[in-house]
Structure formats: structure tokens, C-alpha cells
N, CA, C and O atoms as a GROMACS GRO file, in nm:
protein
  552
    1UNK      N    1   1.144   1.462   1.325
    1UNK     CA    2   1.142   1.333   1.260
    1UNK      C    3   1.218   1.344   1.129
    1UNK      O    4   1.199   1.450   1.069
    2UNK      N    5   1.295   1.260   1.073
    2UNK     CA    6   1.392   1.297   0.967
    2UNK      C    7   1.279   1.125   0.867
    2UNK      O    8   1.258   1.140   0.746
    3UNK      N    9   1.251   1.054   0.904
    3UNK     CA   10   1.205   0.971   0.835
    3UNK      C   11   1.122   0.863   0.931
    3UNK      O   12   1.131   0.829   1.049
    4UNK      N   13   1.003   0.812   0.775
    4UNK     CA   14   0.915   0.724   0.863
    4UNK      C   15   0.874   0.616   0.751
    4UNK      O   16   0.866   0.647   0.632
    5UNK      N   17   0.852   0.500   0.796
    5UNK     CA   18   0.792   0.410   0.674
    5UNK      C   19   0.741   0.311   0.730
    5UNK      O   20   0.768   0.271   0.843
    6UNK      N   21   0.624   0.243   0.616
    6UNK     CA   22   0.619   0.118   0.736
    6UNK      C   23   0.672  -0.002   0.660
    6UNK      O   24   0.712   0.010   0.544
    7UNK      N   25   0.672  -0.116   0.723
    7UNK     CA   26   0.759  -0.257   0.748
    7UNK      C   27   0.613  -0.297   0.772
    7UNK      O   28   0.521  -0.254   0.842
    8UNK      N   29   0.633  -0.410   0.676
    8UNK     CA   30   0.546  -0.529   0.640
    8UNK      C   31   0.584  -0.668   0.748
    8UNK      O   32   0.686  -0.652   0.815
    9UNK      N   33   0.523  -0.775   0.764
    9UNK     CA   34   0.603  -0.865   0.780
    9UNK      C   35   0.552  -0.924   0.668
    9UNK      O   36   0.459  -0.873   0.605
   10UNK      N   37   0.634  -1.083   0.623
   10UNK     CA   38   0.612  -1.172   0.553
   10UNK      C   39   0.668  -1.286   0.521
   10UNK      O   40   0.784  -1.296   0.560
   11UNK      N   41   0.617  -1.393   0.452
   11UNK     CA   42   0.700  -1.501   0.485
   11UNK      C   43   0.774  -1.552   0.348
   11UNK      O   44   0.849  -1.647   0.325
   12UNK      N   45   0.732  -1.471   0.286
   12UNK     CA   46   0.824  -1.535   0.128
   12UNK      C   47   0.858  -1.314   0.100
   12UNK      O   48   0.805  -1.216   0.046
   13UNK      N   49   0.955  -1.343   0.165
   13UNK     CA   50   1.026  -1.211   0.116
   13UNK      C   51   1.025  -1.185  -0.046
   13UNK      O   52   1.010  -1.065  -0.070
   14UNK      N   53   1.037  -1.262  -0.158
   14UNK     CA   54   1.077  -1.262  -0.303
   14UNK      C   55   0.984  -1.212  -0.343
   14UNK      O   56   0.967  -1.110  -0.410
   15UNK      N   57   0.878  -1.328  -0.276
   15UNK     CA   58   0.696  -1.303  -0.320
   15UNK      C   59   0.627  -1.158  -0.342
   15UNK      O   60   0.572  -1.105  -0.438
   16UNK      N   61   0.653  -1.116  -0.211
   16UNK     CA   62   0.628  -0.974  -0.148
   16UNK      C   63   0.691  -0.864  -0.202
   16UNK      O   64   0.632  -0.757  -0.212
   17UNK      N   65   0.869  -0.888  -0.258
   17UNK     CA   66   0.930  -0.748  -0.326
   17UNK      C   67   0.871  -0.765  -0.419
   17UNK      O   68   0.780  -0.684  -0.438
   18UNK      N   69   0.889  -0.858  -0.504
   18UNK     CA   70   0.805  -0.885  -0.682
   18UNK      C   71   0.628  -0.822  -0.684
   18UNK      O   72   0.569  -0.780  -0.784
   19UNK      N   73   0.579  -0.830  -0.562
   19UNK     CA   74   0.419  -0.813  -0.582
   19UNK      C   75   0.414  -0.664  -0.570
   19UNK      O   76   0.329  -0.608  -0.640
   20UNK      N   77   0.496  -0.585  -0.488
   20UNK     CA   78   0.535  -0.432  -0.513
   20UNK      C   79   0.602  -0.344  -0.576
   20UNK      O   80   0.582  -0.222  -0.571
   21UNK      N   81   0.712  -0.416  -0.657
   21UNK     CA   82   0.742  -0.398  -0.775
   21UNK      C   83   0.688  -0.372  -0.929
   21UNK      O   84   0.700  -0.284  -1.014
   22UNK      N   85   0.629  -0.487  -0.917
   22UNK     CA   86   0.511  -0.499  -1.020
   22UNK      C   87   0.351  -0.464  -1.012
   22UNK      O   88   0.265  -0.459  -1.100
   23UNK      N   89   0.348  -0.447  -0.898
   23UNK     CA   90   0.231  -0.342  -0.896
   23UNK      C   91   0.212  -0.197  -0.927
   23UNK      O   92   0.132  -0.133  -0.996
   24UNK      N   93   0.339  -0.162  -0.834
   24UNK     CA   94   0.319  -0.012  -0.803
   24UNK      C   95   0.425   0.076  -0.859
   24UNK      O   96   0.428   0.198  -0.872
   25UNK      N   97   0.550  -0.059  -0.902
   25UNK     CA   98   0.642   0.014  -0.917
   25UNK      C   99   0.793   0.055  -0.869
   25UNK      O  100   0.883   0.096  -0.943
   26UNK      N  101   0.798   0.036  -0.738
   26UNK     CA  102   0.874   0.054  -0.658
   26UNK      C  103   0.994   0.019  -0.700
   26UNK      O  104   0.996  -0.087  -0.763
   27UNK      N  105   1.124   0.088  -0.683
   27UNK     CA  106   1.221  -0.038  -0.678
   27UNK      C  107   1.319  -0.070  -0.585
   27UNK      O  108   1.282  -0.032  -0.474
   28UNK      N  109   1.416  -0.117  -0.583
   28UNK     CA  110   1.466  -0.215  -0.452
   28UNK      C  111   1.616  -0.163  -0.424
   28UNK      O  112   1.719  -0.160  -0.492
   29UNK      N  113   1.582  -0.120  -0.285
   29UNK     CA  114   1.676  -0.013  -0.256
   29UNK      C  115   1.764  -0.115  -0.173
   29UNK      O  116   1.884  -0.087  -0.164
   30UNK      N  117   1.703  -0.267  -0.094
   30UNK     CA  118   1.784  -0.317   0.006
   30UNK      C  119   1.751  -0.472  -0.024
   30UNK      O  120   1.648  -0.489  -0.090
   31UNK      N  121   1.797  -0.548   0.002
   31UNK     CA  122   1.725  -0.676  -0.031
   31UNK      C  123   1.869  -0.767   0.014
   31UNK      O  124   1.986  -0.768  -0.026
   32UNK      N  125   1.795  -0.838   0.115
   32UNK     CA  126   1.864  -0.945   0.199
   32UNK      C  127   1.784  -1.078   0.218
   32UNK      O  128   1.690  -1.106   0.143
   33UNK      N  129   1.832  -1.171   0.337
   33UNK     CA  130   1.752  -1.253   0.354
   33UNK      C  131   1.671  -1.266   0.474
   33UNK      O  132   1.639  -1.372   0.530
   34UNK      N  133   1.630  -1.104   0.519
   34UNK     CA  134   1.556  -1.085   0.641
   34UNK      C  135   1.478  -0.956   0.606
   34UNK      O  136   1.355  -0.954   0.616
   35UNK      N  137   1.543  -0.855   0.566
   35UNK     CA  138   1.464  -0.741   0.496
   35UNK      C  139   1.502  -0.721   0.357
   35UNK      O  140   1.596  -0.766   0.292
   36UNK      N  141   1.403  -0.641   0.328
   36UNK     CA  142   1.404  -0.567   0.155
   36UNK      C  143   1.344  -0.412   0.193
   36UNK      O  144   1.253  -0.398   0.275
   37UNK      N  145   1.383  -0.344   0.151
   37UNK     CA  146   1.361  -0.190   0.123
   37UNK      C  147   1.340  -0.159   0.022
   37UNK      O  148   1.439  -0.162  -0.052
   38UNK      N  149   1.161  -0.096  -0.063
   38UNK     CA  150   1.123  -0.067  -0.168
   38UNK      C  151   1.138   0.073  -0.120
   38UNK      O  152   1.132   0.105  -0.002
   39UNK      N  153   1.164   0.180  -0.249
   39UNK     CA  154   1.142   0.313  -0.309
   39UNK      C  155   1.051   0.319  -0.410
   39UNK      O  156   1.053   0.238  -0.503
   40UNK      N  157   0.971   0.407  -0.400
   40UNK     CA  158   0.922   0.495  -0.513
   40UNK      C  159   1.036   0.556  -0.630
   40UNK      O  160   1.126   0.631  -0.593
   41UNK      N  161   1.028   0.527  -0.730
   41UNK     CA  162   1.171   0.551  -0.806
   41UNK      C  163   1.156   0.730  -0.819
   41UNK      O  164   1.236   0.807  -0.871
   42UNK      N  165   1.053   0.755  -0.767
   42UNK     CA  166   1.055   0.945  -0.825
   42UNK      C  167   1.082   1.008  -0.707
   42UNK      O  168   1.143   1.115  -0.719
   43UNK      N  169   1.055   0.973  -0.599
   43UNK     CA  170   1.079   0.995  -0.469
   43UNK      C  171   1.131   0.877  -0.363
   43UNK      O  172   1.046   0.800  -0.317
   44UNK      N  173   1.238   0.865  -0.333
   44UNK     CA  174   1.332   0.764  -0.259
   44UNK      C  175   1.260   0.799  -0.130
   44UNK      O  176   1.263   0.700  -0.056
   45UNK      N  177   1.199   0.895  -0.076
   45UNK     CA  178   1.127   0.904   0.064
   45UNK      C  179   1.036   0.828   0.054
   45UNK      O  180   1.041   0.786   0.170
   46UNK      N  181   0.941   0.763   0.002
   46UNK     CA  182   0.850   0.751  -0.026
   46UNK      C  183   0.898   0.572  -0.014
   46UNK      O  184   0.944   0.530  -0.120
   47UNK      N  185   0.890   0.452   0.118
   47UNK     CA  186   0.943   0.355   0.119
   47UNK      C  187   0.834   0.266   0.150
   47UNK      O  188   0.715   0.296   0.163
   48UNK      N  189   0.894   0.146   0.161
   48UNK     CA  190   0.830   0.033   0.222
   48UNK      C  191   0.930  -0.067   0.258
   48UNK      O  192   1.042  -0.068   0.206
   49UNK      N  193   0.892  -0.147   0.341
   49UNK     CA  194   0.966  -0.262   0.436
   49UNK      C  195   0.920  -0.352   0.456
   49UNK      O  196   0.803  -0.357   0.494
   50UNK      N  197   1.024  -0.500   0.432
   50UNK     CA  198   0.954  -0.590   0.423
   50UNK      C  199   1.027  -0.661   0.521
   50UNK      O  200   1.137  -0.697   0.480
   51UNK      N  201   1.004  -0.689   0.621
   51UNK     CA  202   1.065  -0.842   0.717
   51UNK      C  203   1.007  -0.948   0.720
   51UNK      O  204   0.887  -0.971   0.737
   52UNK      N  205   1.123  -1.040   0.697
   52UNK     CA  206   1.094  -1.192   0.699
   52UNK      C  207   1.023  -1.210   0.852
   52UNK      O  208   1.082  -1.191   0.958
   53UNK      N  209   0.885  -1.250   0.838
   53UNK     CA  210   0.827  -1.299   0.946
   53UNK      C  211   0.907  -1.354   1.073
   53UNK      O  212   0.897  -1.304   1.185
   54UNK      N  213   0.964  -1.431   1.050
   54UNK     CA  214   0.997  -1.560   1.146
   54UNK      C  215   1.161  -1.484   1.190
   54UNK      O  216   1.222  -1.567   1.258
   55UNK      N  217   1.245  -1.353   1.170
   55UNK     CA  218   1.332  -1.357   1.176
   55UNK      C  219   1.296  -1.274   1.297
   55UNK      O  220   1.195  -1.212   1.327
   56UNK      N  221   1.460  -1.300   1.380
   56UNK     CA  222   1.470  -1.259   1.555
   56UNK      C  223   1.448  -1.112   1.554
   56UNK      O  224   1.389  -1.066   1.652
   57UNK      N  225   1.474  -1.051   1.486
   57UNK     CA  226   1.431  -0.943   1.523
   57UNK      C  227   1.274  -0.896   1.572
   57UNK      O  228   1.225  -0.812   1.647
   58UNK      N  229   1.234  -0.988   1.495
   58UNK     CA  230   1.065  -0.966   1.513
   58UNK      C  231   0.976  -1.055   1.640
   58UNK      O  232   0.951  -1.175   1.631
   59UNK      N  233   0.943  -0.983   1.736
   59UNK     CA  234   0.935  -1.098   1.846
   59UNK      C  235   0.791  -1.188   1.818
   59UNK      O  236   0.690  -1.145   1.764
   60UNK      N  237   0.815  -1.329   1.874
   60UNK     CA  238   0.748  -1.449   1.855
   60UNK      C  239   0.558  -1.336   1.861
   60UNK      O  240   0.490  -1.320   1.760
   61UNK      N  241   0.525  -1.292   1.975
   61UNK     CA  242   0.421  -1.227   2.010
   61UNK      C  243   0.351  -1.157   1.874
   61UNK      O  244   0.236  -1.184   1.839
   62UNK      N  245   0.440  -1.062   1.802
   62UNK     CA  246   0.374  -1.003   1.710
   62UNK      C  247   0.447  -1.078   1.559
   62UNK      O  248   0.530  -1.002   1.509
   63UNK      N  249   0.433  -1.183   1.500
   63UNK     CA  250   0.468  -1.242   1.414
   63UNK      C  251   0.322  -1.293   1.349
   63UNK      O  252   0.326  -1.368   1.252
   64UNK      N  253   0.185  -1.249   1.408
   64UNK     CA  254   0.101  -1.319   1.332
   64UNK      C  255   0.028  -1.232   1.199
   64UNK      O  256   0.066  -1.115   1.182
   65UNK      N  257  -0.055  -1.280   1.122
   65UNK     CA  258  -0.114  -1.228   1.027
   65UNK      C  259  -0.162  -1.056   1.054
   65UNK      O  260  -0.192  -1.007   1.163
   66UNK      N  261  -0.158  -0.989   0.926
   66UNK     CA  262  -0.153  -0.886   0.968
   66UNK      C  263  -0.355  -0.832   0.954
   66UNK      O  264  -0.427  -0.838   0.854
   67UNK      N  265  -0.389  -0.786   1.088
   67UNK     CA  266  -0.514  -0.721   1.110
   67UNK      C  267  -0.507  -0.585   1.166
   67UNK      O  268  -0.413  -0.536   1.228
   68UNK      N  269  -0.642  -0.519   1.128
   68UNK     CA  270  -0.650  -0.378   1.202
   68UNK      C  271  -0.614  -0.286   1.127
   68UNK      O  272  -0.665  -0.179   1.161
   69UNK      N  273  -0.505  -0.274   0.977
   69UNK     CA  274  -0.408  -0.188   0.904
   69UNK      C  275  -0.462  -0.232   0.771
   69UNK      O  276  -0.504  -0.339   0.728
   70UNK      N  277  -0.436  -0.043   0.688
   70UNK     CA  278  -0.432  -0.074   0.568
   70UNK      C  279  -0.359   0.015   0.530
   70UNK      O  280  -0.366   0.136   0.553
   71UNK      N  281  -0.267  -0.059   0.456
   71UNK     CA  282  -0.130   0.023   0.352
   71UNK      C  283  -0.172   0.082   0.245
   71UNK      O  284  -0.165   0.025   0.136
   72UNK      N  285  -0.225   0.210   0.259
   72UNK     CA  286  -0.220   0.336   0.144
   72UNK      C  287  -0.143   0.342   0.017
   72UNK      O  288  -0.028   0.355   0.057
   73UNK      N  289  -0.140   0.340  -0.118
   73UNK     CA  290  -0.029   0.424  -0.185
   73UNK      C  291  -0.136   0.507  -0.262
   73UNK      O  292  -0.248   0.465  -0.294
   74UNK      N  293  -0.085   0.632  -0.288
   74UNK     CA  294  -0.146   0.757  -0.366
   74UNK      C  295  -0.066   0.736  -0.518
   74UNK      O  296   0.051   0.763  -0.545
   75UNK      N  297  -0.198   0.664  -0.630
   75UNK     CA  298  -0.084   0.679  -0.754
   75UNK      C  299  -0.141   0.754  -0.872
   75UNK      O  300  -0.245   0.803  -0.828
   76UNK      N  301  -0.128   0.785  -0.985
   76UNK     CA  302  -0.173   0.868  -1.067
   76UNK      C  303  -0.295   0.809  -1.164
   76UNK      O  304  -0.356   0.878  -1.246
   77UNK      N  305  -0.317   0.680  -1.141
   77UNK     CA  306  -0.370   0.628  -1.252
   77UNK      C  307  -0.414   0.487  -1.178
   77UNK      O  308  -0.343   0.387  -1.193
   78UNK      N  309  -0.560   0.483  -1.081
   78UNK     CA  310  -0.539   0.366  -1.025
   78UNK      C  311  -0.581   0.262  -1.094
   78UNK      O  312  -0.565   0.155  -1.035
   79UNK      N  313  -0.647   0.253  -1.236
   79UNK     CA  314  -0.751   0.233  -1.342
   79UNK      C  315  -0.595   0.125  -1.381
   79UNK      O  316  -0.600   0.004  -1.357
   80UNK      N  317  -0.491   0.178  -1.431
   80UNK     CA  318  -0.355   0.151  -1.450
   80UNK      C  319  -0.306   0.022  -1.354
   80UNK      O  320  -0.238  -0.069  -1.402
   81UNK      N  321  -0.343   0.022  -1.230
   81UNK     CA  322  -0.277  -0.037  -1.119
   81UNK      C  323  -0.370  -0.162  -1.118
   81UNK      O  324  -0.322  -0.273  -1.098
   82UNK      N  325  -0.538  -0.138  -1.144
   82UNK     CA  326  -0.609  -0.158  -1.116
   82UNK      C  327  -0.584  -0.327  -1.267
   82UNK      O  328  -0.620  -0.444  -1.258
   83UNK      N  329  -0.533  -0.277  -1.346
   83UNK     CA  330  -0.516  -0.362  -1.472
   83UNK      C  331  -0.386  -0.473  -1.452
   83UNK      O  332  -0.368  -0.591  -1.484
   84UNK      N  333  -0.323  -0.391  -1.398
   84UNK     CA  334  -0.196  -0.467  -1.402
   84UNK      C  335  -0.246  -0.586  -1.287
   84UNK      O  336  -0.198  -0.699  -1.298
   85UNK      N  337  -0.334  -0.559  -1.186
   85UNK     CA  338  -0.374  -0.624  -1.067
   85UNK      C  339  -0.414  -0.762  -1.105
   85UNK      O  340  -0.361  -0.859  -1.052
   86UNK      N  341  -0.529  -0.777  -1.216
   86UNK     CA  342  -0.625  -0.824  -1.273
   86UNK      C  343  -0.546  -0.929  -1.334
   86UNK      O  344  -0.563  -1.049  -1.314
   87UNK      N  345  -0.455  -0.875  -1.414
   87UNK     CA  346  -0.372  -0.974  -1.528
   87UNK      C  347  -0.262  -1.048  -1.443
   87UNK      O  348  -0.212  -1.145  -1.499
   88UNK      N  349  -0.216  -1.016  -1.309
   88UNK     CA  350  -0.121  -1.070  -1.204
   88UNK      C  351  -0.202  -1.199  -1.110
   88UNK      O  352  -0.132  -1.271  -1.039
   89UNK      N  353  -0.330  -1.216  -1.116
   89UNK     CA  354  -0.419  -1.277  -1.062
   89UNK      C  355  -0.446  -1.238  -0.953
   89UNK      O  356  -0.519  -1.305  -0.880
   90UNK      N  357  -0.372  -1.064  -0.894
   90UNK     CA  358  -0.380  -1.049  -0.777
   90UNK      C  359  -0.544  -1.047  -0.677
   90UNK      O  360  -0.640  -1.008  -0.744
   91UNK      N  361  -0.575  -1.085  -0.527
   91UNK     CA  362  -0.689  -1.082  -0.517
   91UNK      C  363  -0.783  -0.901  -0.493
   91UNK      O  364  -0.770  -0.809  -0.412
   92UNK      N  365  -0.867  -0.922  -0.604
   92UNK     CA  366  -0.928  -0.790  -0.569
   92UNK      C  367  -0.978  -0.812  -0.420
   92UNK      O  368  -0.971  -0.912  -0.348
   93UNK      N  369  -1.023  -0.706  -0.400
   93UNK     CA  370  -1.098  -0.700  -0.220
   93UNK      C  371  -1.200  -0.589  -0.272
   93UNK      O  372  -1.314  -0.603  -0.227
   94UNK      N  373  -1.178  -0.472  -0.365
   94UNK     CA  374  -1.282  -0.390  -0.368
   94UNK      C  375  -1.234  -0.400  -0.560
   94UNK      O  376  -1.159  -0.491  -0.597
   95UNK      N  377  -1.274  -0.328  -0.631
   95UNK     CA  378  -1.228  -0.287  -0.750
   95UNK      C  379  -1.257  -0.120  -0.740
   95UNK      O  380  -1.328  -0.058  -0.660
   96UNK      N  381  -1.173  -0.072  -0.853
   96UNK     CA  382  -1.201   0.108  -0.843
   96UNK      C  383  -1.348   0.139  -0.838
   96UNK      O  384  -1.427   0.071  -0.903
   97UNK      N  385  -1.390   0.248  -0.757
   97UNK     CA  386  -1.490   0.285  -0.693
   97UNK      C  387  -1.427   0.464  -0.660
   97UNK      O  388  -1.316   0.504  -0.626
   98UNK      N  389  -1.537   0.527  -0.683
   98UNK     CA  390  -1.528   0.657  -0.645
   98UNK      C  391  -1.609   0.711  -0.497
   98UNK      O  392  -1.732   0.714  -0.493
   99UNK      N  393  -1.528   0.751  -0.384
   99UNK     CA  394  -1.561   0.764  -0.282
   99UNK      C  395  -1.601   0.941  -0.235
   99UNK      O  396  -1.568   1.040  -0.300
  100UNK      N  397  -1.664   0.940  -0.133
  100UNK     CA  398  -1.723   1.039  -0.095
  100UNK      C  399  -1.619   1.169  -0.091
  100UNK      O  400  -1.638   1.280  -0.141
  101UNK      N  401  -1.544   1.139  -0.043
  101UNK     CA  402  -1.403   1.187   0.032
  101UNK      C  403  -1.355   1.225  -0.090
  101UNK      O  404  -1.330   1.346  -0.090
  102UNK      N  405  -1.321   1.146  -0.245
  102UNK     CA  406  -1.255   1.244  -0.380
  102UNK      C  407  -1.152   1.169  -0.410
  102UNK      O  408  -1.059   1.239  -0.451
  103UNK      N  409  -1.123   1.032  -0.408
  103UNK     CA  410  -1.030   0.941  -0.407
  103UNK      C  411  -1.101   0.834  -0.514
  103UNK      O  412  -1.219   0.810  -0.491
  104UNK      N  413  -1.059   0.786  -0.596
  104UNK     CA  414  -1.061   0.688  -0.641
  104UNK      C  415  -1.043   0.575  -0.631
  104UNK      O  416  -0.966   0.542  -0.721
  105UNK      N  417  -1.085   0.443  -0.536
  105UNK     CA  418  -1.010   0.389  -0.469
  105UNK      C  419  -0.977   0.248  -0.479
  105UNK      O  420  -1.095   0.214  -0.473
  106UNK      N  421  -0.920   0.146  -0.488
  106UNK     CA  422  -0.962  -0.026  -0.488
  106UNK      C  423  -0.851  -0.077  -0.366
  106UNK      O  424  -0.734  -0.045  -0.344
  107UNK      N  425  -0.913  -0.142  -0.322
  107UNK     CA  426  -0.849  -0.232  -0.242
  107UNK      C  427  -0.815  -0.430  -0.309
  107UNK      O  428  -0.887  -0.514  -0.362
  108UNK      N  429  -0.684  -0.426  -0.270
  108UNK     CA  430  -0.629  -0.560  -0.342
  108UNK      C  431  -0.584  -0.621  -0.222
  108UNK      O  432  -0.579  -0.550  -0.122
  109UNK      N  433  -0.536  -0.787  -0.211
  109UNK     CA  434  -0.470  -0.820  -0.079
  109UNK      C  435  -0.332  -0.827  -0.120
  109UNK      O  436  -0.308  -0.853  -0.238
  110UNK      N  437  -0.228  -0.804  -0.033
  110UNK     CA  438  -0.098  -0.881  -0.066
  110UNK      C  439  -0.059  -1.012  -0.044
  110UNK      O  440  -0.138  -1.081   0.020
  111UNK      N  441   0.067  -1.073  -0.090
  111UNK     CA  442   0.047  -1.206  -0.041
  111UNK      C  443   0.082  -1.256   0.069
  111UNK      O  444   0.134  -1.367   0.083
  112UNK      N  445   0.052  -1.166   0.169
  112UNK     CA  446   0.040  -1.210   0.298
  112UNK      C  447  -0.042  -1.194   0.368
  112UNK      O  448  -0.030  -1.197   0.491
  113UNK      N  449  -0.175  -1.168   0.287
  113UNK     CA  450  -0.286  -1.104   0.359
  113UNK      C  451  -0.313  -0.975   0.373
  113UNK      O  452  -0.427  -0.942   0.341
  114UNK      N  453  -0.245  -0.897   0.408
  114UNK     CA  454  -0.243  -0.711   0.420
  114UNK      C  455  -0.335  -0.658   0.277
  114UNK      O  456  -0.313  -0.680   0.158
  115UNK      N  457  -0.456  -0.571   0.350
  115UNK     CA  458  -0.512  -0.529   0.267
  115UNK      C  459  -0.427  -0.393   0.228
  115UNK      O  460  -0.365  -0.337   0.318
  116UNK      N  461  -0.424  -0.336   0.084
  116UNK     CA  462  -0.342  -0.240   0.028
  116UNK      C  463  -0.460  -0.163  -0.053
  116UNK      O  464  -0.538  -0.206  -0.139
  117UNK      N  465  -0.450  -0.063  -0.010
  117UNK     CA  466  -0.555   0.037  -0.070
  117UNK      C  467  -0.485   0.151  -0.168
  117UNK      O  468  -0.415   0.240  -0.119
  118UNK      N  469  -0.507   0.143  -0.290
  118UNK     CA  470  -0.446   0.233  -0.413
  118UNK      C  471  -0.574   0.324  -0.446
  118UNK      O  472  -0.695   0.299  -0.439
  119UNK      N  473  -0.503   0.440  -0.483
  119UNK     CA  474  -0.599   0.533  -0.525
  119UNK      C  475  -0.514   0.643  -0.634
  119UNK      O  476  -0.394   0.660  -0.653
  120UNK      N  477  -0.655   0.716  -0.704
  120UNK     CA  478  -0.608   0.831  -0.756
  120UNK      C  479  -0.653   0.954  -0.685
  120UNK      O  480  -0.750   0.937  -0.611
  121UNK      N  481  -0.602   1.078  -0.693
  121UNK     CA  482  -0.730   1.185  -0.642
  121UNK      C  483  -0.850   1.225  -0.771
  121UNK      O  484  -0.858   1.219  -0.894
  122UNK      N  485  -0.920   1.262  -0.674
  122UNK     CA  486  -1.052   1.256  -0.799
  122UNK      C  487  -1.079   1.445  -0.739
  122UNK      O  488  -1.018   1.551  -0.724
  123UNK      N  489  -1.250   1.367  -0.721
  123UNK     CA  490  -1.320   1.530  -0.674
  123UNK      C  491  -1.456   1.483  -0.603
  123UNK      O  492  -1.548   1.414  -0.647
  124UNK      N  493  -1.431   1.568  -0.431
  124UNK     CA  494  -1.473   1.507  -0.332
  124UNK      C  495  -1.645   1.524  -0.397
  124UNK      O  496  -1.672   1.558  -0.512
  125UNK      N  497  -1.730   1.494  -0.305
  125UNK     CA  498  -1.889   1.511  -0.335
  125UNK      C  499  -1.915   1.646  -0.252
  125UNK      O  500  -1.850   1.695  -0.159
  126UNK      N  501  -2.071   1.703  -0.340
  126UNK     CA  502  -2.052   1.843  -0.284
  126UNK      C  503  -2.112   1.816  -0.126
  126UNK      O  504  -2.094   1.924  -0.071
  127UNK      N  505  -2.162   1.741  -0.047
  127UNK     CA  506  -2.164   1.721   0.086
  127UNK      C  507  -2.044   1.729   0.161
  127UNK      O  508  -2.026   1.795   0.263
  128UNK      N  509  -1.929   1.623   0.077
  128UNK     CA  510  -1.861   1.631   0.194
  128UNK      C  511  -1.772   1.747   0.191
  128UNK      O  512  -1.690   1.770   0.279
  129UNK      N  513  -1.796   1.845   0.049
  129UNK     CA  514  -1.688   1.956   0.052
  129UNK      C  515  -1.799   2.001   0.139
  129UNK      O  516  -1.778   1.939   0.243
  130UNK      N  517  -1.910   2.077   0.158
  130UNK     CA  518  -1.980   2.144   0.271
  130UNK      C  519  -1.904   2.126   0.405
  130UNK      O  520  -1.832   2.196   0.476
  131UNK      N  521  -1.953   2.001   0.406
  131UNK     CA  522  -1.913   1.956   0.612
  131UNK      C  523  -1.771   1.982   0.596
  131UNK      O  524  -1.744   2.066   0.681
  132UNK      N  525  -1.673   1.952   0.533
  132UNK     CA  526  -1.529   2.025   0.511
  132UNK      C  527  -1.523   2.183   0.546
  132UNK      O  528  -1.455   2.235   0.634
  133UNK      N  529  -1.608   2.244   0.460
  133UNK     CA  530  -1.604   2.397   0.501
  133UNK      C  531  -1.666   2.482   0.626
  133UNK      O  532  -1.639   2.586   0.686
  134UNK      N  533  -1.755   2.391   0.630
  134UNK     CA  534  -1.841   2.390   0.789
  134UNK      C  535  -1.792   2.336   0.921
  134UNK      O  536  -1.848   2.359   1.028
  135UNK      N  537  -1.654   2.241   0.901
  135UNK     CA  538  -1.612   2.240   0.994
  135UNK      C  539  -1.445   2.300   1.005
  135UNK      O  540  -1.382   2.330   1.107
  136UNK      N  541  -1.410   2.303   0.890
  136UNK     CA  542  -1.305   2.374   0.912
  136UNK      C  543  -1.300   2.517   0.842
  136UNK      O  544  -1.227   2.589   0.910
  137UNK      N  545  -1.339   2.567   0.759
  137UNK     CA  546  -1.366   2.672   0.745
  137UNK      C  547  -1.324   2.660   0.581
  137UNK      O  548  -1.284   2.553   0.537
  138UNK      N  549  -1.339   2.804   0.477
  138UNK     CA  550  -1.305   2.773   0.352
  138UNK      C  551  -1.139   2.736   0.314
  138UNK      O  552  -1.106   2.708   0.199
   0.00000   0.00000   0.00000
């Protein structure tokens, strides 16, 4: 595999680069009037994709709201992300919360619905480091 990313759909392409831009950061490696291609500015591997909903490439069948998925980003400071969110009117879905697992985590929606889950790494709980070492070993 030389590369992988995922592709959003959406219906206000502008909406969608600006809401990942200004969230997370990203900046804009491609931008048309059917796709946009965000980077991580520290790592260019590190992408996202945005297609205009309604365009032919995307067949009529899978053009609806997006369910079932949640778009990850790993960032240094989700407390940071978590502020900028707040003052953007973006919709919270969770606010930062410290999880079992050692993640720091909040969930926000985009504006197309897609829940987006940001985090920092933290430090897991001593249970789940146990069952970690108990099932995979130290």
C-alpha cells in the first residue's frame, strides 16, 4: 500500500475545507469544484477528502448522510481544539473526557453530520493496562 485516506462526502465543499482548517489545522493541498484535499501541514501523509456529494463520481446509492463511521484525528492538545470548537459554534457531541483506553477524547459533528472524534494521548487506567498485558503479554 503506498497510501490511504479517507474522503468525506459533502454538500457545501467551502463549508467543510474551512471547518478543517480551522479546527485542526490542515491545509489545502487540492481544491476544486468536486474535491478538496486537506494535509496535516507537519506531515503531508496525514490527509483528508472531501467530495461534493451530488457529483458523478459518487453513485446516486451511496450519496446519503454519513452513518456507522467516525473520523479520528490524534492531536497534541485536544483542550486547544476543544476551545477553538466552542468559539466556532461548532456542535459538541461529547466534550473532553478521559477514557479507559488513555486518550483524551471529545467528539464534535461536522457540517455534514459526520461525527469527528479528536483526542490527545493521556495514560490508560490500571485495568485496562492489566487486560492489555494479560492478553497480549508485557
Amino acid at each position: 500500500m503506498n497510501r490511504a485516506f479517507a474522503n468525506i462526502l459533502s454538500d457545501d465543499l467551502a463549508g467543510t475545507r474551512d471547518f478543517f482548517v480551522d479546527l485542526l489545522g490542515f491545509t489545502v493541498a487540492f481544491d476544486s469544484d468536486w474535491f478538496v484535499n486537506l494535509q496535516a501541514p507537519d506531515n503531508p501523509l496525514n490527509e483528508l477528502g472531501i467530495w461534493r456529494r451530488e457529483h458523478e463520481l459518487v453513485p446516486e446509492a451511496y450519496r446519503g448522510r454519513a452513518q456507522g463511521a467516525v473520523l479520528t484525528f490524534v492531536v497534541d492538545d485536544v483542550e486547544a481544539v476543544y476551545a477553538r470548537a466552542v468559539a466556532a459554534g461548532t456542535r459538541i457531541v461529547e466534550p473532553p473526557r478521559d477514557t479507559f483506553y488513555g486518550q483524551r477524547s471529545m467528539l464534535v459533528e461536522d457540517p455534514n453530520g459526520q461525527v469527528i472524534d479528536v483526542s490527545t494521548p493521556g495514560t490508560p487506567s490500571p485495568e485496562f493496562l492489566a487486560e492489555m498485558r494479560e492478553k497480549y503479554g508485557s
